[in-house]
N, C-alpha and C positions, 0 to 999 in steps of 0.2 A: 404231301398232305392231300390228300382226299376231299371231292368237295363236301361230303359229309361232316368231316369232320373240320372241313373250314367255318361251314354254318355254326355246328358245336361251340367252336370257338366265338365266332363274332355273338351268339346267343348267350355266352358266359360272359363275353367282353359289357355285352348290354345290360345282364344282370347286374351285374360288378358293379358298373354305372350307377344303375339306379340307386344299391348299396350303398355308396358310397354319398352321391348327391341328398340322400332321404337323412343320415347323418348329418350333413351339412343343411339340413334343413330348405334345400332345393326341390322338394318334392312336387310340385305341381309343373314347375320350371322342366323336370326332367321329362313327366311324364306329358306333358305337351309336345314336349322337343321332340318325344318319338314319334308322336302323331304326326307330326310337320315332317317329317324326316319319312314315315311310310308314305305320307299322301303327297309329298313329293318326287318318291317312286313310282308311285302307280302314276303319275300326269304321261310319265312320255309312254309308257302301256297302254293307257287310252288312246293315244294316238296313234298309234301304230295299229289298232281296229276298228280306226273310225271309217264312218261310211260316206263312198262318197257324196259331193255337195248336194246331188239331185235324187237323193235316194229319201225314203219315203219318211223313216225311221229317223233321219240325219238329227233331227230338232232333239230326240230325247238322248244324243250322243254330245250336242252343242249342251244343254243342260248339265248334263252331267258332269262335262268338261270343264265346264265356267265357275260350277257349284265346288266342284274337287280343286280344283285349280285358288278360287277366290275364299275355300275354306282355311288351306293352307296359307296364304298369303298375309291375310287376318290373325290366324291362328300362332304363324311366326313371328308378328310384328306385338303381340300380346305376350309371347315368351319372351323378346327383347324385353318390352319392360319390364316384366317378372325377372328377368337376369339381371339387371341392370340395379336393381334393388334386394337382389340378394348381399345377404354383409359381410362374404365370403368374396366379393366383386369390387370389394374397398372401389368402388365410383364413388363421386361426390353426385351433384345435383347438376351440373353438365350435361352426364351423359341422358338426364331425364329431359333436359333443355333440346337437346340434341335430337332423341326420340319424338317428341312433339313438333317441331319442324319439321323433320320426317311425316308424320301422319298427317300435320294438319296437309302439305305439300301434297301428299299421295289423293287427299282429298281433292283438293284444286283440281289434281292432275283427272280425275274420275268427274269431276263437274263437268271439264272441260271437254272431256271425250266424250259425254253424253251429250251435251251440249251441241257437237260437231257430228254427230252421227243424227241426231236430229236433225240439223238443218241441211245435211247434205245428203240425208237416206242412208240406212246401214251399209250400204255396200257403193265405197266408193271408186267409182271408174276411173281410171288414166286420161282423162280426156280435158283437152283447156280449159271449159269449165270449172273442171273441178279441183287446179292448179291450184289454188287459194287454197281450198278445202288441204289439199294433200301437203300444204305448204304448212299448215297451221296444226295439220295433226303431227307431224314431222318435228315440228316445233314444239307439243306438249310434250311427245315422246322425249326428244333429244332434253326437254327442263328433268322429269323423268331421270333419266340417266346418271343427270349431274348433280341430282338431288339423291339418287341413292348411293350412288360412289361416293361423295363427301360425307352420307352420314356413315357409310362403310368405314372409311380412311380416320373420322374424329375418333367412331368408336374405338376402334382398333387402337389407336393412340394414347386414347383416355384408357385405355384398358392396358395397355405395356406401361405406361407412367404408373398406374395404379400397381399393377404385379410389382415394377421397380421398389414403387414404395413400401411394397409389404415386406419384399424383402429384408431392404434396410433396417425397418421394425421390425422384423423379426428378428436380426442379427445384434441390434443394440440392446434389446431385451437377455440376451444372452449373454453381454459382457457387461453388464450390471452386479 
């Protein structure tokens, strides 16, 4: 296959998609998901053109970076809950529990890094000084981590016990 005809493909595969989700009455859910999913490609492509630190231009390539970057991140976390409430997603209100500990966290996590970039100047140096500073951003990061991998692992969870159950419903409806 051809890459021509591989694009063909993943362009029908997308169509299909949305087909099929706009049925299901996914429609905003899907067409979000694409957005998040293109402006998730283009992130490492800005980087690979960015200019160096000391170049003149640098600040409207930081912008643009942070803006693509912090659009998507938003934008993905606003299709979790749009998915999560889809009635094709058989979740209860868990996974809704789940998603707000998520954000309100992610919030925290965004106070706290301003908060630390503030008091320590945006650009923090390796130097004993600032050992504390690097101790304590190290530590918003690392809460970070373990707040997005646990809401990862519930959802995923809640969402295999949910499939599980739809099955079973489905399959008792049949031998009725």
């Amino acid at each position: 296959m051809d890459c021509l005809q591989e694009r063909r493909t993943l362009f029908a595969q997308i169509g299909n998609r949305i087909a099929v989700n706009k049925k299901r009455g996914a429609g905003a859910h899907a067409y979000i998901g694409i957005v998040v999913f293109v402006l998730s490609v283009i992130q490492p492509f800005m980087a690979l053109v960015r200019p160096n630190p000391g170049a003149e231009r640098r600040y409207i390539f930081n912008w643009a970076h942070r803006g693509v970057g912090l659009t998507c991140f938003l934008m993905a976390v606003v299709n979790v809950f749009l998915g999560i409430r889809l009635s094709g997603a058989n979740l209860d209100d868990t996974s809704l529990y789940i998603m707000i500990v998520y954000a309100v966290g992610v919030a925290v996590v965004i106070v706290l890094s301003e908060y630390l970039s503030l008091k320590t100047g945006d650009k923090a140096t390796y130097t004993a000084a600032n050992k504390d500073s690097i101790v304590s951003r190290m530590l918003v990061f690392g809460f970070l981590v373990v707040l997005a991998f646990s809401a990862v692992v519930a959802l995923v969870v809640l969402i295999a016990i949910a499939g599980n159950g739809s099955h079973h419903d489905h399959d008792n409806h049949h031998h009725h």
